[in-house]
C-alpha positions in Angstrom: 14.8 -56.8 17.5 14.0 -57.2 13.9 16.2 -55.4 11.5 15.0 -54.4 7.7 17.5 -52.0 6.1 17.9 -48.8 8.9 14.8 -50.1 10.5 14.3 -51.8 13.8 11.1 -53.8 14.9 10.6 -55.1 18.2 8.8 -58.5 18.3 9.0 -61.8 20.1 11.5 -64.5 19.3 10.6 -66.4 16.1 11.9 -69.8 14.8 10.3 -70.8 11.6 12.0 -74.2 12.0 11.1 -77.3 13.4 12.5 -77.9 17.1 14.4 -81.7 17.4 10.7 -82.5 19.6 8.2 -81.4 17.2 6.4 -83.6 14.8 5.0 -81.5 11.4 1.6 -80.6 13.6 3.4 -79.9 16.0 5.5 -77.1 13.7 2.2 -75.7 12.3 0.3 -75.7 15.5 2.8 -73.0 17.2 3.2 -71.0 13.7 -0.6 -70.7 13.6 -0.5 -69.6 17.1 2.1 -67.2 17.1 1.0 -63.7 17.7 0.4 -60.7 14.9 3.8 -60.1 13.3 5.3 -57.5 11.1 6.0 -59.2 7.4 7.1 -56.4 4.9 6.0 -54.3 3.5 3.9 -53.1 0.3 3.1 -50.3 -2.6 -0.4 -50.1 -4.1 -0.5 -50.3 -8.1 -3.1 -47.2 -8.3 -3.4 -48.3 -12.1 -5.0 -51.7 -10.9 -8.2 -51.1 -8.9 -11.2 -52.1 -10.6 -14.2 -50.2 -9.3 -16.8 -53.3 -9.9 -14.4 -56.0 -8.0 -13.5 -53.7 -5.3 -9.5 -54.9 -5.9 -6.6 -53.4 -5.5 -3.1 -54.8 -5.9 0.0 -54.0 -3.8 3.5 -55.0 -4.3 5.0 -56.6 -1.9 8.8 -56.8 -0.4 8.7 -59.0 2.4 11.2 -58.4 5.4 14.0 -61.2 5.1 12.9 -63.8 8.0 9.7 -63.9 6.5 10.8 -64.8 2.7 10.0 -68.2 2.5 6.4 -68.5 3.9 5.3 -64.7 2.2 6.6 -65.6 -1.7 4.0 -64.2 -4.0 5.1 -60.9 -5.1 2.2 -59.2 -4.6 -1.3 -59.2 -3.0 -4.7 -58.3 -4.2 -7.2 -56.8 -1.6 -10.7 -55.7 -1.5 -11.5 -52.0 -0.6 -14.6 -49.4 -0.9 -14.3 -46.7 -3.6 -13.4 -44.3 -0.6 -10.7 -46.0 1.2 -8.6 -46.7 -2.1 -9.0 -43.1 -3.2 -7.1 -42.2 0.4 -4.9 -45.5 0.1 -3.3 -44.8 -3.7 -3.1 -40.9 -3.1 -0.3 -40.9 -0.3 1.0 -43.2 -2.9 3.8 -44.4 -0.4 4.9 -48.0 0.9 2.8 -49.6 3.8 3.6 -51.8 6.4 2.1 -55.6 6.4 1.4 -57.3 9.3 -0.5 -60.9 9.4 -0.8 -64.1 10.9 -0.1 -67.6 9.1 -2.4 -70.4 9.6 -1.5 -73.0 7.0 -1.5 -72.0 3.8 -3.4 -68.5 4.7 -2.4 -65.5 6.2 -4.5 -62.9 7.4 -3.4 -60.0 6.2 -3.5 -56.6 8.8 -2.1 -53.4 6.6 -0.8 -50.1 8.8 0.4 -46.9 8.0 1.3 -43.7 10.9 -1.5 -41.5 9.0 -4.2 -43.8 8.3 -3.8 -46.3 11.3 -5.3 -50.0 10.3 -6.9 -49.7 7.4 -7.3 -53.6 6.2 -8.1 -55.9 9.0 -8.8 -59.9 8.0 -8.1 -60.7 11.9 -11.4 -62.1 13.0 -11.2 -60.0 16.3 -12.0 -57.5 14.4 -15.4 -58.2 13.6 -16.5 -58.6 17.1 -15.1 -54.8 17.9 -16.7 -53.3 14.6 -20.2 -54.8 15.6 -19.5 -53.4 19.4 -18.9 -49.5 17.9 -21.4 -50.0 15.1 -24.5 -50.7 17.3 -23.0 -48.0 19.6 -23.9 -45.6 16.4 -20.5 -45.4 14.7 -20.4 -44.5 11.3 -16.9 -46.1 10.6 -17.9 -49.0 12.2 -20.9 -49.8 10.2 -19.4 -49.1 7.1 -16.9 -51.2 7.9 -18.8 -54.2 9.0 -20.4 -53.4 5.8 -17.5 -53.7 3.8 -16.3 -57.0 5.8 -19.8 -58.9 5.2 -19.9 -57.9 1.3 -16.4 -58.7 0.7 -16.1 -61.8 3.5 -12.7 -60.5 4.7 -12.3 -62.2 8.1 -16.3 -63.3 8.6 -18.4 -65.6 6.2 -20.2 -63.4 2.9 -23.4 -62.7 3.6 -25.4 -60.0 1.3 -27.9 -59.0 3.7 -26.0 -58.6 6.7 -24.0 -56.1 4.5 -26.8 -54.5 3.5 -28.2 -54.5 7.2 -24.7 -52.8 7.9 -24.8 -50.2 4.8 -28.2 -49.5 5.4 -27.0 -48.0 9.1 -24.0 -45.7 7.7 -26.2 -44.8 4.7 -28.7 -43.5 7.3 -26.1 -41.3 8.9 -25.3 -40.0 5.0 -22.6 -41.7 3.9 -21.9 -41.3 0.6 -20.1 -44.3 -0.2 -22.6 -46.5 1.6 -25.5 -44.8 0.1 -24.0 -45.9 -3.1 -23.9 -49.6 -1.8 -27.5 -49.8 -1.5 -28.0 -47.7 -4.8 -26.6 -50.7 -5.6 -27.9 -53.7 -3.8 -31.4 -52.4 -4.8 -30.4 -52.1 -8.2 -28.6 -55.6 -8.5 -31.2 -57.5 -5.9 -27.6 -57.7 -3.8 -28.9 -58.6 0.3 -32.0 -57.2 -1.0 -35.3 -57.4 -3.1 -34.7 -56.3 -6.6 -36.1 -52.1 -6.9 -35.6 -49.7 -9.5 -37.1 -47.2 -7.6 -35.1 -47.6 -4.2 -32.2 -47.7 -6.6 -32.9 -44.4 -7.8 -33.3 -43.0 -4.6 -30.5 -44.1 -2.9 -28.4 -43.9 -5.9 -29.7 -40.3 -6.1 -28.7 -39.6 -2.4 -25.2 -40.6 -3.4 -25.2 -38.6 -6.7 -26.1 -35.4 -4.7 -22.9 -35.6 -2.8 -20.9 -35.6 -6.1 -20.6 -39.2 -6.6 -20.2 -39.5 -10.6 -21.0 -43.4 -10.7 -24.5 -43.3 -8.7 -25.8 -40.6 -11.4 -23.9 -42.7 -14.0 -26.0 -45.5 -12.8 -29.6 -43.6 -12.3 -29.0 -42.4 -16.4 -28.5 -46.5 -16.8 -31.7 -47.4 -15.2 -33.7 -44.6 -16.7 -32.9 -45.5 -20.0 -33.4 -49.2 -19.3 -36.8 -48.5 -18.2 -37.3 -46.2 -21.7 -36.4 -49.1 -23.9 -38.8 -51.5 -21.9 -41.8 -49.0 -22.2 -40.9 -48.8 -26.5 -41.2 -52.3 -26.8 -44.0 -53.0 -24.5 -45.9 -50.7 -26.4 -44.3 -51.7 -30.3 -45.6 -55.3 -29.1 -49.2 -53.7 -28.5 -49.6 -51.8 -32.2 
């Protein structure tokens, strides 16, 4: 039983130190296979998300066996515009989970409410992809979110739009944004102002601020390309 303040976490037997038999491989080979374990927990900074980067940063207050390997005082993760909005309005600590595997740990973050809501573990992916082709929303937005941000799978720009595309279909608003986007900033996808529009306009109907924030951006771009195109002809 593992013991943090009036807390009490079941878990298996840990021993962070190197057994008489054990060479230094040997030490890191069983860390990097022990299972998902509880490491502390953390508070979001709602001040520090930045809307472009996608980042938010959590303090952190590690539980005391896990000290030494979990030192940085805080973490920065990536998250859509909607899952931060939920995240920083309970405004209340979360619980981290993770795996070490050298000098990485894959971060899982829990809460009673909100269930997993940050995944790196790369099991993960393989269940998203199972749900998304099975037609769930959460599922492809996710995989979405995971392929644009490379959290536990390799970056790829189209695959996310593949993904986005999907939940955008089914009216997301956040994902509708996301390819708003990707059309606008030839992100996964060919460069067009008018898809842009569109899908930015989709999004903007549901009440999202940025996407008509962005359609006023493109429209005026487009305005001040026409007036020199035609000053350059007189």
């Amino acid at each position: 039983m593992l013991k943090h303040g009036t807390e009490e976490i079941t878990m298996h037997p840990v021993c962070w130190e190197k057994f008489p038999y054990e060479t230094e491989r040997d030490l890191q080979d069983r860390i990097e296979k022990m299972p998902v374990l509880p490491l502390g927990l953390c508070l979001p900074d709602r001040n520090s998300y930045d809307i472009h980067t996608q980042l938010l940063t959590f303090a952190v207050k590690p539980f005391a066996y896990v000290k030494e390997k979990l030192t940085s005082p805080s973490i920065t993760l990536k998250f859509n515009r909607d899952a931060a909005r939920k995240i920083c309005t309970w405004n209340r600590p979360y619980r981290i989970f993770g795996q070490l595997k050298g000098d990485k740990t894959s971060f899982i973050l829990w809460d009673k409410e909100l269930g997993v809501f940050y995944n790196e573990n790369p099991n993960s992916i393989h269940n998203y992809k199972k749900a998304a082709e099975k037609g769930s929303l959460k599922a492809q937005l996710a995989l979405g979110n995971c392929y644009c941000q490379g959290i536990g799978v390799e970056k790829d720009e189209q695959e996310a739009f593949h993904w986005y595309l999907q939940a955008a279909n089914q009216g997301n608003m956040d994902a509708q944004y996301w390819i708003g986007y990707s059309y606008d900033h030839g992100r996964g996808v060919k460069q067009d102002y008018e898809q842009a529009i569109t899908w930015y306009r989709k999004a903007a109907n549901q009440g999202d601020a940025l996407s008509q924030s962005n359609i006023v951006k493109i429209l005026n771009e487009q305005q001040r390309s026409l007036i020199q195109r035609i000053n350059r002809m007189l």
